[in-house]
N, CA, C and O of each residue as an XYZ file, in Angstrom:
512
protein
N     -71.159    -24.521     53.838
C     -71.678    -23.933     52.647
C     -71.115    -24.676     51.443
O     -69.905    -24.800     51.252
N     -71.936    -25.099     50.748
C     -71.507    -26.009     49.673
C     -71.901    -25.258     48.374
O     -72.983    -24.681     48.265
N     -70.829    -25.301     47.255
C     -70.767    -24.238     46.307
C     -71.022    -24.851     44.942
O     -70.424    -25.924     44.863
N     -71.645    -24.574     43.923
C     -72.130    -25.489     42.922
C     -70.974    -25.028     41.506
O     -70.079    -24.189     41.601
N     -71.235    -25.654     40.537
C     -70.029    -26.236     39.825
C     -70.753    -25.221     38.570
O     -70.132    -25.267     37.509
N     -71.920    -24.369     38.579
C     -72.425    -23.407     37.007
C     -71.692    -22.095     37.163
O     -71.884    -21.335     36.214
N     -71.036    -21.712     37.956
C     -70.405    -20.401     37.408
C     -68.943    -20.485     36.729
O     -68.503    -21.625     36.578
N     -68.209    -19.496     36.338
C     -67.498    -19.431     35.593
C     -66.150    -20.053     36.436
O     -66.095    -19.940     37.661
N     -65.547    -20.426     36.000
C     -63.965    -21.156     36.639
C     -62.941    -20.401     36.307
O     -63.223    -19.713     35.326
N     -61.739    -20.209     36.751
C     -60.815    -19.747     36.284
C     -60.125    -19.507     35.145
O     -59.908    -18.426     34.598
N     -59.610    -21.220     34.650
C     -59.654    -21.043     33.730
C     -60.396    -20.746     32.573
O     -59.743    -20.594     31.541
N     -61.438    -20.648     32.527
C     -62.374    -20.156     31.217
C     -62.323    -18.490     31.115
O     -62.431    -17.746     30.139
N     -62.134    -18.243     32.398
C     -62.109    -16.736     32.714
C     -60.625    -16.011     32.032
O     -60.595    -14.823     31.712
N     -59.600    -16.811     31.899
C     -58.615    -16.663     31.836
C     -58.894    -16.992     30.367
O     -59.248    -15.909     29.900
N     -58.924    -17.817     29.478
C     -59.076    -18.104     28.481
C     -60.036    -17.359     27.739
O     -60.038    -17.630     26.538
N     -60.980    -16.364     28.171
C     -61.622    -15.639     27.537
C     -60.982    -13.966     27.565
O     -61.061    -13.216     26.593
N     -60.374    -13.606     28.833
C     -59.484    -12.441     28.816
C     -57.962    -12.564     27.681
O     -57.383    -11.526     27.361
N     -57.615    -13.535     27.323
C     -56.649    -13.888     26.283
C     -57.134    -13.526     25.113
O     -56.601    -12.820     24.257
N     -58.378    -14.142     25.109
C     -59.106    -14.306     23.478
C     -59.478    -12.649     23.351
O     -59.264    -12.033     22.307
N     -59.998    -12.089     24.422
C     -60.034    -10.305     24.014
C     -58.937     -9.577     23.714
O     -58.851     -8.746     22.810
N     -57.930     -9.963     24.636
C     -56.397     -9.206     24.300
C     -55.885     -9.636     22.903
O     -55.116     -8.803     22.423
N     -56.070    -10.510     22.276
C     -56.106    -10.653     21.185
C     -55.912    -10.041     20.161
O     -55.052     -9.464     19.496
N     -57.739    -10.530     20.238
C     -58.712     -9.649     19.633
C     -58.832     -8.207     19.305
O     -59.389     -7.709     18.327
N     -58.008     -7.421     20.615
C     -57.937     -6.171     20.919
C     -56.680     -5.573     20.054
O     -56.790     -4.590     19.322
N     -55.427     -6.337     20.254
C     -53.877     -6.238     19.968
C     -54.537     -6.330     18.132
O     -54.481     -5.304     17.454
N     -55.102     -7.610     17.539
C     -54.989     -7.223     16.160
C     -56.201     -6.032     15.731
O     -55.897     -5.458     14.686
N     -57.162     -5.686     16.180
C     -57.928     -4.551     15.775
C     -56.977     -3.211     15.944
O     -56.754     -2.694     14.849
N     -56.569     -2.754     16.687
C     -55.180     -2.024     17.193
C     -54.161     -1.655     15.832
O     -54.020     -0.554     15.300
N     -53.570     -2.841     15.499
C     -52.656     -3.087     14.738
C     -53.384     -2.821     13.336
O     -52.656     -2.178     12.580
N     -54.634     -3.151     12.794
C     -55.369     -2.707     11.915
C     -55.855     -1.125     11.440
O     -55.794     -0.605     10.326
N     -56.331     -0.609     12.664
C     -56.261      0.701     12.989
C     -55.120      1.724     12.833
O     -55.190      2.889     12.443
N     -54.329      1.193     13.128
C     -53.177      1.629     12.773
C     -52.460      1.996     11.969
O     -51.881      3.081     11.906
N     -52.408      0.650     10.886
C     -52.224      0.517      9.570
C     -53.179      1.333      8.663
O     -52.788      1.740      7.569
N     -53.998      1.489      8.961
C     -55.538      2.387      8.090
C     -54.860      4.147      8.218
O     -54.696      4.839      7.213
N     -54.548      4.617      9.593
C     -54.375      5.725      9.851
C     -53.052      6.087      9.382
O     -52.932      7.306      9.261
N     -51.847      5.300      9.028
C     -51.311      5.574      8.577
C     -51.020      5.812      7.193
O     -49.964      6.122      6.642
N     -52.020      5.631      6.803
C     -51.696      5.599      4.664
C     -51.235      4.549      4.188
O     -51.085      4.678      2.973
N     -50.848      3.281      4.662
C     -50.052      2.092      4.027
C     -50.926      2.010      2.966
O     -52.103      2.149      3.300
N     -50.708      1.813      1.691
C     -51.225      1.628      0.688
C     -50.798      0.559     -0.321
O     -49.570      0.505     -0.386
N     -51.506     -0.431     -1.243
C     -50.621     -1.615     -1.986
C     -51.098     -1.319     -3.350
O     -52.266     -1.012     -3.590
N     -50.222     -1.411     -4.187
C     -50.197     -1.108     -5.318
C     -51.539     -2.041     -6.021
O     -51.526     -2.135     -7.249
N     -52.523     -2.628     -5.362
C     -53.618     -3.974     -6.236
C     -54.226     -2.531     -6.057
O     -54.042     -2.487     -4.840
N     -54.613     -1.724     -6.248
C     -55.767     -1.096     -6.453
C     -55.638     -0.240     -7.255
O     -54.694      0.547     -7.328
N     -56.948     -0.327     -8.224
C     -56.990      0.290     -9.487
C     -57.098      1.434     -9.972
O     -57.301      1.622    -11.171
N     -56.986      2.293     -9.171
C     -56.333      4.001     -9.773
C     -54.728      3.824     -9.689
O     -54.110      4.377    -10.599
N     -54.021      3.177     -8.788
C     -52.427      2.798     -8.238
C     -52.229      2.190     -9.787
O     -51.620      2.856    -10.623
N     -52.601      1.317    -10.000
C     -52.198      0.410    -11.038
C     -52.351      1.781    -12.441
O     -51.890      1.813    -13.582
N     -52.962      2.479    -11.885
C     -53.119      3.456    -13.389
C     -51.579      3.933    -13.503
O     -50.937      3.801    -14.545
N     -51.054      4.501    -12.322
C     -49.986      5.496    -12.033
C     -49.040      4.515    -12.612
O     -48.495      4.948    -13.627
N     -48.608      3.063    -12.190
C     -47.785      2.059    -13.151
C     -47.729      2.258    -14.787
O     -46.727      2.434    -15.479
N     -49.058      2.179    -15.181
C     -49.232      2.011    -16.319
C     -49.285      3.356    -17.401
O     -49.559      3.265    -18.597
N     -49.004      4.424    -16.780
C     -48.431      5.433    -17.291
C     -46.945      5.414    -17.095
O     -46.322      5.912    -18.032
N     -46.263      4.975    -16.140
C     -44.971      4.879    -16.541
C     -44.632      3.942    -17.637
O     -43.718      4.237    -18.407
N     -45.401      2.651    -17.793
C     -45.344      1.447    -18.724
C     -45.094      2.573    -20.046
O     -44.039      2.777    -20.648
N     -46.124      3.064    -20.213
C     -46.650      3.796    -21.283
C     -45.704      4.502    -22.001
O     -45.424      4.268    -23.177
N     -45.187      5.395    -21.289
C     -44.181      6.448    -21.353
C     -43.067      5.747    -21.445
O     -42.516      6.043    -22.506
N     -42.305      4.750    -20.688
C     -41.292      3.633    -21.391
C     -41.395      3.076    -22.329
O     -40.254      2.643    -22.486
N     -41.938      2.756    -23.095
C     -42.435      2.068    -24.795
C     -42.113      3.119    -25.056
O     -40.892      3.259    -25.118
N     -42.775      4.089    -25.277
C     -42.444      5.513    -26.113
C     -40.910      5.854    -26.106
O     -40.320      6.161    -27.142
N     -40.264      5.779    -24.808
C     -39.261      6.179    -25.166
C     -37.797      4.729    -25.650
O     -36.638      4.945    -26.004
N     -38.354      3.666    -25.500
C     -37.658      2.910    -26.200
C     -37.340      2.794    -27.475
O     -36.286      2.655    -28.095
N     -39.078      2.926    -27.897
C     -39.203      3.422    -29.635
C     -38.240      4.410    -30.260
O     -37.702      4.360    -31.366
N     -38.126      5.502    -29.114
C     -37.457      6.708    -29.395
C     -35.869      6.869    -29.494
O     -35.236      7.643    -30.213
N     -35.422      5.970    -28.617
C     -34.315      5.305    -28.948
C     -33.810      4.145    -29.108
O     -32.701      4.019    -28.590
N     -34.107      3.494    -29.494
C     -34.001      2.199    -29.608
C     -32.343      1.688    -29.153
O     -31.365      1.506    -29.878
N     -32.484      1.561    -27.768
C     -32.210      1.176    -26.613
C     -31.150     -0.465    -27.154
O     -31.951     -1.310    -27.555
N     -29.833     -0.932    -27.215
C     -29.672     -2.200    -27.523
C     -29.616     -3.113    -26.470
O     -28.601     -3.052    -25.777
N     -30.361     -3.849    -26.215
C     -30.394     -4.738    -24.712
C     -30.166     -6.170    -25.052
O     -30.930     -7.023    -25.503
N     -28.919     -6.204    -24.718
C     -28.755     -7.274    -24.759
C     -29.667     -8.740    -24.176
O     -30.232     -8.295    -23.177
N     -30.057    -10.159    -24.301
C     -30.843    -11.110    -23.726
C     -30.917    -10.976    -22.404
O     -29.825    -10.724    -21.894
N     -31.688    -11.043    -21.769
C     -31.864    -10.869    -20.462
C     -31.530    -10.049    -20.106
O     -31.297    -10.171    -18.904
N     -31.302     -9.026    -20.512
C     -31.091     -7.596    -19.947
C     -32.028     -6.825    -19.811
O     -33.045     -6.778    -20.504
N     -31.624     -5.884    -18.513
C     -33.058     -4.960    -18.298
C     -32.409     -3.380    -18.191
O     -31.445     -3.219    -17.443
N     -32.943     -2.248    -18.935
C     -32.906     -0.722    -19.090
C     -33.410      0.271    -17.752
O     -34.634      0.321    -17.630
N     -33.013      0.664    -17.251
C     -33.833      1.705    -16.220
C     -33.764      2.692    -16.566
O     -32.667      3.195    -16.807
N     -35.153      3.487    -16.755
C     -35.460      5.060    -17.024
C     -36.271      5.417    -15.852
O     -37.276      4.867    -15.400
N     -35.513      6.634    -15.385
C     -36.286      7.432    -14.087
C     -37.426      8.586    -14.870
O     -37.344      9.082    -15.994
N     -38.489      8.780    -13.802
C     -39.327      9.320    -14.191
C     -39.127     10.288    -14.782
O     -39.803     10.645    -15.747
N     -37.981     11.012    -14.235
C     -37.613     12.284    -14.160
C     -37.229     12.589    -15.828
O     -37.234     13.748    -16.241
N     -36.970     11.681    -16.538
C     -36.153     11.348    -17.797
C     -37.360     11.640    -18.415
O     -37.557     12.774    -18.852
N     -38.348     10.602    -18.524
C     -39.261     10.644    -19.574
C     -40.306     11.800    -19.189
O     -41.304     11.915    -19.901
N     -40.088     12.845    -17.863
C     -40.841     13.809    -17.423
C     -40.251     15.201    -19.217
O     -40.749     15.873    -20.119
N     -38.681     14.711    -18.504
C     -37.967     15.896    -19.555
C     -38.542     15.617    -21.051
O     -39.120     16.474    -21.719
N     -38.393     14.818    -21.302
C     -38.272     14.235    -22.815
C     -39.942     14.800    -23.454
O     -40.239     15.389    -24.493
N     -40.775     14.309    -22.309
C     -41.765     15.074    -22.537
C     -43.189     13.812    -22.933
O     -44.341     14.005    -23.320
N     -42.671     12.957    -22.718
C     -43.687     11.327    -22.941
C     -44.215     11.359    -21.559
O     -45.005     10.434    -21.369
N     -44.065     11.993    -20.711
C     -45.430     11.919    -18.687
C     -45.197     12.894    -18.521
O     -44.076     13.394    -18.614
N     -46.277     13.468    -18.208
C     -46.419     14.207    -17.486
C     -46.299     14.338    -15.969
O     -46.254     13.181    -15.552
N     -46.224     15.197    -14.930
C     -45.811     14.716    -13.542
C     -46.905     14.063    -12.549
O     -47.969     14.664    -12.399
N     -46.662     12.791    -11.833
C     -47.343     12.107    -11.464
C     -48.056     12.741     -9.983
O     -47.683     13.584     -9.166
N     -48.658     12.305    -10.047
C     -48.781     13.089     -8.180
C     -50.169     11.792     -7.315
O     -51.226     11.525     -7.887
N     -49.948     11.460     -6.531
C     -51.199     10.731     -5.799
C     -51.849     11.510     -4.567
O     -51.063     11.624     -3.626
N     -52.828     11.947     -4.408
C     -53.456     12.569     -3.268
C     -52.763     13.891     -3.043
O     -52.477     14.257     -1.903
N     -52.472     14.659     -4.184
C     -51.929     15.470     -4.214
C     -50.463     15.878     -3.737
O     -50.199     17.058     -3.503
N     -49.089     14.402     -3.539
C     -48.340     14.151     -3.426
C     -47.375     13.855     -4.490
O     -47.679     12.877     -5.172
N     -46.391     14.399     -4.771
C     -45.315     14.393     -6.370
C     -44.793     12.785     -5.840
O     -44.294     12.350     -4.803
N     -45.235     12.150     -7.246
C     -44.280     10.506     -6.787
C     -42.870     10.999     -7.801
O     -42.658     11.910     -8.601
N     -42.294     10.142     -7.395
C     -41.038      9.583     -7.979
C     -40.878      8.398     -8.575
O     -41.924      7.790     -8.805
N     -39.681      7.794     -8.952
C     -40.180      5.976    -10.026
C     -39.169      6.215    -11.123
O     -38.256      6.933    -11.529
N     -40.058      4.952    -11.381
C     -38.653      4.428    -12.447
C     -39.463      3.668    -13.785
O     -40.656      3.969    -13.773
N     -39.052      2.676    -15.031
C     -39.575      2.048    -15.999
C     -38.147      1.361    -15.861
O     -37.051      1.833    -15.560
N     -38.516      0.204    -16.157
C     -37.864     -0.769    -16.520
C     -38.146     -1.832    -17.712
O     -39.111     -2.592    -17.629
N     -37.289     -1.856    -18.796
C     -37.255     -2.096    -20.184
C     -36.407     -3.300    -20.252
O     -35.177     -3.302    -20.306
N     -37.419     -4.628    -20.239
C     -36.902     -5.959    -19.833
C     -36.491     -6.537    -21.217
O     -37.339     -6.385    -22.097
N     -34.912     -7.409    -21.698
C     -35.074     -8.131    -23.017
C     -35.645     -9.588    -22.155
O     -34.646    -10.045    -21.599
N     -36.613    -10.290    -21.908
C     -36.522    -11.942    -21.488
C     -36.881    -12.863    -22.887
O     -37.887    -13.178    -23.524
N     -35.612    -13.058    -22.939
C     -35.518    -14.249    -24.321
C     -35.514    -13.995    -25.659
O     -35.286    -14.869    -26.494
N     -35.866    -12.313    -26.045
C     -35.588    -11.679    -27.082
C     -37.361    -11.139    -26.729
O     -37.756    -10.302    -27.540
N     -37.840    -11.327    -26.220
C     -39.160    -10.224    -25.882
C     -38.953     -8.999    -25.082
O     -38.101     -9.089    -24.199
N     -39.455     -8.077    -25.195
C     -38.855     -6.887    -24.816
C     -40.332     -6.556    -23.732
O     -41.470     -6.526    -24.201
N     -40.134     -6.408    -22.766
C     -41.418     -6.405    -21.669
C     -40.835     -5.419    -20.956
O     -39.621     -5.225    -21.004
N     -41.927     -4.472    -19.985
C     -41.764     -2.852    -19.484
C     -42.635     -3.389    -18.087
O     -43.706     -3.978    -17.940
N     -41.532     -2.835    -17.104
C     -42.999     -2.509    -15.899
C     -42.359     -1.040    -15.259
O     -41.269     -0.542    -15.540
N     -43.140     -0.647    -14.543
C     -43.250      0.821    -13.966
C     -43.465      0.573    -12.570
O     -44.108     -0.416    -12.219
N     -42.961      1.424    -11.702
C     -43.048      1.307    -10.292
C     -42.568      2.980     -9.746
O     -41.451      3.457     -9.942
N     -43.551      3.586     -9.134
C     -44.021      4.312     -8.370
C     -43.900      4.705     -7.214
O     -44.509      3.916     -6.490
N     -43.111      6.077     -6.221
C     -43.611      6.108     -5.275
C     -43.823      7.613     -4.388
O     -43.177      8.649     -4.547
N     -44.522      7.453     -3.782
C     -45.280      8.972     -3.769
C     -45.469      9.171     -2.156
O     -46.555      8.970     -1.612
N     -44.179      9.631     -1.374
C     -44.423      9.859     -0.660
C     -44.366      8.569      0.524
O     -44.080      7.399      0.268
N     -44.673      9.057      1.695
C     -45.271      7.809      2.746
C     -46.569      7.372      1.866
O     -46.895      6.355      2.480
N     -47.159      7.456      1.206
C     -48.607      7.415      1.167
C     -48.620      6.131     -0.144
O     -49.680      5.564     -0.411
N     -47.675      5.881     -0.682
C     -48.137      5.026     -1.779
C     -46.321      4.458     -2.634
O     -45.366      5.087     -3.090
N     -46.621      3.142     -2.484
C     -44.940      2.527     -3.451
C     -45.446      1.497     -4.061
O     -46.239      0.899     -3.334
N     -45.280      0.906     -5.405
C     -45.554      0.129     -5.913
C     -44.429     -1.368     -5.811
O     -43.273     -1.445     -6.228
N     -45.135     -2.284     -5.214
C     -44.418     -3.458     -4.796
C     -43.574     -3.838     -5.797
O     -43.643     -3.870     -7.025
N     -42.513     -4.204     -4.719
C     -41.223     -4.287     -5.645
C     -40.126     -2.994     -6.287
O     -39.275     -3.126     -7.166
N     -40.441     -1.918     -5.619
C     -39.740     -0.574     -6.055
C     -38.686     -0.921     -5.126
O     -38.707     -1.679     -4.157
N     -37.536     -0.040     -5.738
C     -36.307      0.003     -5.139
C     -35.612      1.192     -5.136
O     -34.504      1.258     -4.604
């Protein structure tokens, strides 16, 4: 009985069960990530929640005018400018965040960023 050379070979067979496990392992790992809430601060309601802390830090720098030395940077917790009365309380998906403002001198410019985080469900890159 002599056997012809068009069906599938081993290795291809093998090389195509790899390419599914794969395939399978990163859809998996995607799924995953979705069901869990991982969330990144590029998206534009997130970026709002920043920019109310931004907001509320100016205000209260104005308010005290803060002396920062060159290259120096200020930290105000949310909780501060919650009291003072410049934010109101943040919440994402109906989750209370927490956070901070940071009141940068670089080179005698005075620059603010805000960072956010609310839970498993949402941290703004670069929070600490």
């Amino acid at each position: 009985m002599k056997l012809n050379n068009r069906g599938w070979g081993m290795q291809a067979m093998m090389a195509i069960v790899v390419v599914l496990m794969l395939a399978l392992v990163f859809v998996s790992m995607m799924i995953n990530t979705k069901f869990k809430g991982d969330v990144t601060s590029s998206s534009t309601q997130n970026s709002k929640l920043e920019n109310k802390v931004i907001t509320a830090s100016q205000k209260y720098y104005q308010n005290h005018q803060i002396d920062l030395k060159e290259n120096a940077q200020y930290r105000v917790n949310l909780k501060t400018l919650m009291d003072e009365g410049l934010l109101e309380e943040i919440t994402y998906k109906g989750i209370s965040c927490s956070g901070y403002g940071l009141i940068i001198n670089k080179n005698g410019k005075i620059d603010y960023e805000g960072f956010v985080k609310c839970g498993t469900k949402y941290k703004t890159k670069g929070y600490e």
